[in-house]
C-alpha positions as CSV (number, residue, x, y, z in Angstrom):
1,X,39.8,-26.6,-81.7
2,X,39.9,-29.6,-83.6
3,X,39.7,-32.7,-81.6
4,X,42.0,-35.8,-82.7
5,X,40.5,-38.7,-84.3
6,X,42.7,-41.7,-84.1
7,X,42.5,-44.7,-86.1
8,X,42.1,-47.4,-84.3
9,X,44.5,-49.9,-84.2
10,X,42.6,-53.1,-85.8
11,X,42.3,-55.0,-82.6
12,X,38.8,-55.2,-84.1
13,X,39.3,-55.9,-87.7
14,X,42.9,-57.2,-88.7
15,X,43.5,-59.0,-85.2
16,X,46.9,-59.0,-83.8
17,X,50.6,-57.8,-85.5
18,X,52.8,-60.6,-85.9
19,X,55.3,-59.5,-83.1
20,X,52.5,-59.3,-80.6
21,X,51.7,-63.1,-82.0
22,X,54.8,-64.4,-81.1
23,X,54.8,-62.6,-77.9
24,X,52.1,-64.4,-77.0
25,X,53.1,-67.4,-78.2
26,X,57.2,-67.8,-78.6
27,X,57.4,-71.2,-80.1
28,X,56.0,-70.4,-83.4
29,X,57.8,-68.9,-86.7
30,X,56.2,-66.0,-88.3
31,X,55.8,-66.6,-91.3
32,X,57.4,-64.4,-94.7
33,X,54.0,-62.9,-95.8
34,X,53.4,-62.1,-91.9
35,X,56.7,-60.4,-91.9
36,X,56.1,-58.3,-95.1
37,X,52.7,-57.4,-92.9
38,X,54.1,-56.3,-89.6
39,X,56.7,-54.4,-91.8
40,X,54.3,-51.9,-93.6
41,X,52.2,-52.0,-90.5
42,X,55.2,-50.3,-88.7
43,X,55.8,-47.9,-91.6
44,X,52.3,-46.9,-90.9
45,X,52.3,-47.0,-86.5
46,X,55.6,-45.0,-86.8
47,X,54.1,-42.5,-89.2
48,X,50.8,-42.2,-87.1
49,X,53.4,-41.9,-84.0
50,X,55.2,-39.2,-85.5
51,X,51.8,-37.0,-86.4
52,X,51.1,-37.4,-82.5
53,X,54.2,-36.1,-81.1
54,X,53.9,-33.1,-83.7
55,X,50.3,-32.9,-82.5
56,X,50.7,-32.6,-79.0
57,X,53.7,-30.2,-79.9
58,X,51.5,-28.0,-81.6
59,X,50.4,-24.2,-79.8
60,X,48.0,-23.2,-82.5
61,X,44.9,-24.7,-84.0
62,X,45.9,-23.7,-87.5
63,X,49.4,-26.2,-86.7
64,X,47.3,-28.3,-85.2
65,X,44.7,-28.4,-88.6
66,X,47.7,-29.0,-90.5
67,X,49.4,-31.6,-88.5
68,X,46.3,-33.4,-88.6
69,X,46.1,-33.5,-92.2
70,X,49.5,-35.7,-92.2
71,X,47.4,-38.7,-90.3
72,X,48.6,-41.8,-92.1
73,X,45.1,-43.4,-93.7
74,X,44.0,-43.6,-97.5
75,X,47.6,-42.8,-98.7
76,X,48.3,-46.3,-97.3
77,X,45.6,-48.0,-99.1
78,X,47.8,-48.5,-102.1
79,X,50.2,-50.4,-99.8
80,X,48.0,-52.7,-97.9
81,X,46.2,-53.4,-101.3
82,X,49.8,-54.3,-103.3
83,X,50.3,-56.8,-100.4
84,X,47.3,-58.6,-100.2
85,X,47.3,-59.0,-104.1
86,X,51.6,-60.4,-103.2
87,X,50.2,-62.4,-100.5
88,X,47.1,-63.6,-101.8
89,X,45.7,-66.6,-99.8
90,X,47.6,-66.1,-96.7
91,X,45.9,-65.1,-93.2
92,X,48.3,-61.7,-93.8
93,X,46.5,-61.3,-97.0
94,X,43.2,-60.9,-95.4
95,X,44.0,-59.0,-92.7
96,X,45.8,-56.4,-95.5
97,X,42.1,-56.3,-97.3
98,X,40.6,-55.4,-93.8
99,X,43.0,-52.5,-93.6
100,X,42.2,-51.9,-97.0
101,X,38.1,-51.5,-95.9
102,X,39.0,-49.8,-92.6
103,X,41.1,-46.8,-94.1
104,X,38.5,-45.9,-97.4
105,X,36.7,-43.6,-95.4
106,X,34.7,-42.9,-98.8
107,X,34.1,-46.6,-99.3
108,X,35.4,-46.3,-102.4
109,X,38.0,-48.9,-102.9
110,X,35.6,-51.5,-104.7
111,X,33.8,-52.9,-101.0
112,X,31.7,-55.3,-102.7
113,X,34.6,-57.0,-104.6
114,X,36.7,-56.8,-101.2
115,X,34.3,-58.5,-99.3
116,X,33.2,-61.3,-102.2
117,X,37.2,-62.1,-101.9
118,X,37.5,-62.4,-98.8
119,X,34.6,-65.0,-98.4
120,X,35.7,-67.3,-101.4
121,X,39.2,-67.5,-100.5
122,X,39.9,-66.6,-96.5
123,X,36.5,-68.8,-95.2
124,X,38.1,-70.8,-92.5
125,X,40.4,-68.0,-91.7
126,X,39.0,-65.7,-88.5
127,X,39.5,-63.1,-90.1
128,X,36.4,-63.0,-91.0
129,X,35.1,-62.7,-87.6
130,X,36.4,-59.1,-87.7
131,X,35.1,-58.4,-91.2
132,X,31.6,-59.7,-89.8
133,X,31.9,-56.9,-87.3
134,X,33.0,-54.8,-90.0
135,X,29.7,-54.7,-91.5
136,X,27.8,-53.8,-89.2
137,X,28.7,-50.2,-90.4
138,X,29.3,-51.4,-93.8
139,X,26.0,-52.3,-94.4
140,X,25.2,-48.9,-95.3
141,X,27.5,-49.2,-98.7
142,X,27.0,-53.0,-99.7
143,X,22.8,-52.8,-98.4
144,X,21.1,-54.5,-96.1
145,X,20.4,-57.8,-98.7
146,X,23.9,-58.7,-100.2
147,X,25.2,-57.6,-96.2
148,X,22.4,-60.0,-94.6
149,X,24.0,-63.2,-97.6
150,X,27.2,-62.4,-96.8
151,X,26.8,-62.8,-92.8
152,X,24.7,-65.8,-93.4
153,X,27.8,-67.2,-95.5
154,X,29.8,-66.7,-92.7
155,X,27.3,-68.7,-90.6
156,X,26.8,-71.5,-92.5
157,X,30.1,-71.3,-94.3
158,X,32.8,-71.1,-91.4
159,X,33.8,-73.8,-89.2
160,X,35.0,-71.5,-87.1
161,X,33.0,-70.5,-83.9
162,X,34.4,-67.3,-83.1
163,X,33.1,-66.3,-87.0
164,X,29.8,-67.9,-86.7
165,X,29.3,-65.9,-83.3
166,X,30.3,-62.7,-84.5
167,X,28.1,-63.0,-88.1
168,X,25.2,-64.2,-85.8
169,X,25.9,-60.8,-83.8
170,X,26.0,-58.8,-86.5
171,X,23.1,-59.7,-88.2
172,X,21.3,-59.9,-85.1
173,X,22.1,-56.3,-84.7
174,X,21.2,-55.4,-87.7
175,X,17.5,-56.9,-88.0
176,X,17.2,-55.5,-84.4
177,X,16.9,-52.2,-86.0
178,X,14.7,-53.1,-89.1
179,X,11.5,-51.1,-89.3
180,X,9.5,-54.9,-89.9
181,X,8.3,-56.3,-86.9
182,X,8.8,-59.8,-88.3
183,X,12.7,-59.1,-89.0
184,X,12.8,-57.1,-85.2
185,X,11.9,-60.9,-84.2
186,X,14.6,-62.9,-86.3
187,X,17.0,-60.7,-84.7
188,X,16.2,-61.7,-81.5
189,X,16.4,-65.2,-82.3
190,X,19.6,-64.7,-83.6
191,X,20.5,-62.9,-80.5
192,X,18.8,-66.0,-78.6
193,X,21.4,-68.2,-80.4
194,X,24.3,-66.3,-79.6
195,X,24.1,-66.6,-76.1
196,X,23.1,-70.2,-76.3
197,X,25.6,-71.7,-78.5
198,X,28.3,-69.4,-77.9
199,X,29.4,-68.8,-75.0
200,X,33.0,-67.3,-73.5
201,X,33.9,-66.4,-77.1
202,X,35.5,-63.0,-76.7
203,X,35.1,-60.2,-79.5
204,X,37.6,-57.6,-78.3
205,X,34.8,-55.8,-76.0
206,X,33.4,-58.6,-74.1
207,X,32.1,-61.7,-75.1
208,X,29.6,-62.2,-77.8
209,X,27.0,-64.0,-75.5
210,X,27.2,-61.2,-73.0
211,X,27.0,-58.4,-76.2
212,X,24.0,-60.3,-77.1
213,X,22.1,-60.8,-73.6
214,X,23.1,-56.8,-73.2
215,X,21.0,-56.5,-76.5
216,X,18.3,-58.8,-75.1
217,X,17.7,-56.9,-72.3
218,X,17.5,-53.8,-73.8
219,X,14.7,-54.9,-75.6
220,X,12.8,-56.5,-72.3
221,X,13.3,-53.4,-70.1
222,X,14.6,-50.3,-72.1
223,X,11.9,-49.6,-74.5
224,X,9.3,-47.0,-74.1
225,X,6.6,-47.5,-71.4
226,X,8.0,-50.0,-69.6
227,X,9.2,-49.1,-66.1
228,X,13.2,-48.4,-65.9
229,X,15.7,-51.1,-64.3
230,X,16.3,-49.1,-60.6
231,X,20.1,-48.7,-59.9
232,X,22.2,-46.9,-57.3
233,X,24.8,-44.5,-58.1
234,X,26.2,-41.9,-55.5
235,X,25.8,-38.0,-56.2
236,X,28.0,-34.5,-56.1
237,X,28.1,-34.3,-52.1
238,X,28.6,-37.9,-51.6
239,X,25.4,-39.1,-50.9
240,X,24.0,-42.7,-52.4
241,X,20.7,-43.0,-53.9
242,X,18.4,-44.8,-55.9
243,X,16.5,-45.0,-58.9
244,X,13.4,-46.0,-57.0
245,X,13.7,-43.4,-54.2
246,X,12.0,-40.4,-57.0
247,X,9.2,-42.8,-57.8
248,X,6.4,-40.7,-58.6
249,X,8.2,-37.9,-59.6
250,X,9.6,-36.8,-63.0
251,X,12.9,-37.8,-63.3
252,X,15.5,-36.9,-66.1
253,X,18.1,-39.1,-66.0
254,X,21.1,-38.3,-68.9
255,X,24.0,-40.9,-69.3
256,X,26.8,-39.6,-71.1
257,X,30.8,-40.5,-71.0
258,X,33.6,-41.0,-73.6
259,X,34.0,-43.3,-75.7
């Protein structure tokens, strides 16, 4: 059977939908080009709504294969695209090119060109702390050079903190996993800075500083040959345990969940 794929709401990339903006905050006016935004972002919700409750209908995997098929995504590329062009300059027009980015699945909608806009003419918007998060998967289509500029644009660029923290983040992350030891070490340093000068900051799964000292510590006591952090955890017939109690022996431990 097929399992269901959502996409994610873009708590992560386009930040919160105008209603949910003045629910949190009732004395301010929405403005026209947010309006136009929440509108075709409830075209697309209901449409993805509607696929669900045929989904979970469904008895058959075939009907289920073809219900699936009906997920809103590229097909509303056009749309988001159309606005941003109609809004261009707003805060709603950047968060309609981060829909724009999320949905291409093939990256095909001119990333480069998305992401050079959205840098020359949204810089003080923080939006751009979600499109900084953004690449961190991006990177694989823009490459790791114009990906490491544009982050360091955001850093040196943005006066806003939440965007410097998550470029630092992001680029952190990213020289983490470079094969050269020297850009393994600028990575930590950027990880360094993160918890330093950015603290409380929150990036939608935890803060940034604590993201960062998670990182940290990963490469202090998680890496091969070094002895693993003991823990306690409790086992099938109730029983408590730790870690430390099968020192000596050959242990297999396997961490999995759903994410």
């Amino acid at each position: 059977m097929r399992t269901l794929f959502l996409i994610a709401p873009l708590a992560l990339f386009a930040g919160q939908s105008g209603a949910q903006q003045k629910a949190a905050a009732p004395q301010e006016t929405v403005s026209p080009e947010q309006k136009k935004l929440d509108e075709l972002l409830e075209r697309f919700n209901q449409k993805r709504a509607d696929v669900l409750e045929a989904y979970k209908k469904a008895t058959t995997d075939d009907e289920r294969e073809k219900i699936y098929a009906g997920m809103p995504g590229e097909d509303f590329i056009p749309a988001f695209k159309a606005l941003a062009v109609e809004v261009k300059g707003t805060d709603a027009a950047a968060h309609a090119w981060m829909w724009v980015l999320q949905l291409d699945q093939d990256r095909s909608e001119g990333m480069t060109e998305i992401v050079e806009l959205l840098l020359s003419e949204h810089m003080e918007s923080e939006v751009l702390a979600d499109l900084a998060g953004f690449m961190l998967f991006g990177s694989q289509t823009l490459g790791q050079g114009p990906t490491l500029e544009s982050l360091d644009a955001m850093i040196d660029g943005s006066s806003k903190k939440k965007v410097q923290a998550s470029a630092l983040f992001t680029k952190g992350s990213i020289l983490l996993n470079a094969k050269l030891e020297s850009s393994r070490a600028e990575g930590r340093k950027c990880m360094e800075r993160v918890v330093a000068n950015y603290p409380g900051i929150d990036s939608g799964r935890g803060t940034y500083a604590d993201r960062a000292a998670g990182s940290l510590f990963e490469l202090d006591h998680l890496q091969i040959g070094k002895a693993a952090p003991d823990f306690e955890a409790t086992d099938e017939n109730g029983v408590k345990w730790k870690l430390s109690d099968y020192r000596g022996k050959v242990v297999v431990v396997d961490f999995w969940g759903y994410w």
